[in-house]
N, C-alpha and C positions, 0 to 999 in steps of 0.2 A: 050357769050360763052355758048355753053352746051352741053353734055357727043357727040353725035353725029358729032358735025362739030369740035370737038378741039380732038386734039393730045395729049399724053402725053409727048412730047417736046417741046406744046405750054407753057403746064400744069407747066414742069420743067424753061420755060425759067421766065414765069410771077414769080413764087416761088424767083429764082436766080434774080427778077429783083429788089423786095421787100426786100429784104434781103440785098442786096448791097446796094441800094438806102439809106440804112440803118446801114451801115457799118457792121453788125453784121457777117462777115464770119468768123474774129477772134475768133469766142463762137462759131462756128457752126464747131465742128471737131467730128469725127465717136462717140466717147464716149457719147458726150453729145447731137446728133444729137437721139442718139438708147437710149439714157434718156428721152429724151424729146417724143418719140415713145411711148414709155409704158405708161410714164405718162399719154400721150393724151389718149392713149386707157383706159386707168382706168377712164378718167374723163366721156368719154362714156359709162363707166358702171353703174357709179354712180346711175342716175335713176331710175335704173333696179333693184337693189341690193333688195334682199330681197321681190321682188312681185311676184303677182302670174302672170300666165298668162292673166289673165281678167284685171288685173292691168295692166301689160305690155302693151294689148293692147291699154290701155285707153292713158297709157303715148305717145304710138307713134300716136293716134289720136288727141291728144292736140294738136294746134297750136303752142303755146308758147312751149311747151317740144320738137317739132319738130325743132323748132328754133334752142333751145339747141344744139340736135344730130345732127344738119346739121352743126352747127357751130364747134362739137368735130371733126365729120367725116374732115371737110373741115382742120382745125388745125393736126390732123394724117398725111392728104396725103400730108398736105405742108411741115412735119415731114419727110415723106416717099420719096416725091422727093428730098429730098436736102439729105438723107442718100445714095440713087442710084446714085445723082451726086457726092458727096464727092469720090463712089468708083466707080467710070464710069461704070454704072452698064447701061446697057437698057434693063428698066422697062418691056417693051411689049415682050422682048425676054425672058426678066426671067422669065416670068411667064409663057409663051408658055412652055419652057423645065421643071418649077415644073410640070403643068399640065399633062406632060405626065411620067414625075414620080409616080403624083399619081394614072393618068389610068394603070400603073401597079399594084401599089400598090391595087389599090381600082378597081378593074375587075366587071362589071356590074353583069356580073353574080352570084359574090359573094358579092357583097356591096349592089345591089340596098333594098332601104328598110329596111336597116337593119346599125343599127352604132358602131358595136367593131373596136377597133384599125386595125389595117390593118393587126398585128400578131396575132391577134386572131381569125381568120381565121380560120373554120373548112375543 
């Protein structure tokens, strides 16, 4: 598998297959599916916490530290499909319709370059 020839309903089925095969959909309900979300994302920050940039860099140039973040990242999205399936959510559509949310929000002509909130907008 890799990012070009798989789907994200390949993505969701393999997640849904680990999971059964496991019995665990009973603990896998919206609450603790969007617990388990955060958490992952905190554990990917861990690393990071407190370095500078030249340190950051060095962290994502480590092998072994990339290891890590490939393993948080991969634990997140397995996090993140089984929350879009719990609410029959499709993933590829959600994101198509934020994304042009925030091309309103965020108007090239006004964002490019530059990072205040979207209301703070001159």
């Amino acid at each position: 598998m890799d990012d070009k020839s798989t789907t994200v309903e390949q993505l969701r089925e393999k997640a849904l297959a680990f999971r059964d095969a496991r019995d665990w959909k009973q603990f896998h309900n919206m609450k603790d599916l969007s617990i388990d979300l955060a958490l992952e994302a905190a554990e990917l920050m861990e690393p990071f916490r407190f370095k500078t940039e030249k340190q950051v860099s060095e962290i994502t140039n480590d092998e072994k530290k990339r290891e890590y973040i490939k393993d948080e990242l991969s634990d997140i999205l397995y996090a993140l499909l089984l929350c879009a399936n719990e609410m029959n959510l499709d993933l590829a559509r959600a994101f198509e319709e934020k994304l042009e949310k925030l091309e309103k929000k965020y108007p090239v002509e006004k964002s490019r370059g530059k990072n205040p909130k979207w209301n703070e907008y001159e």
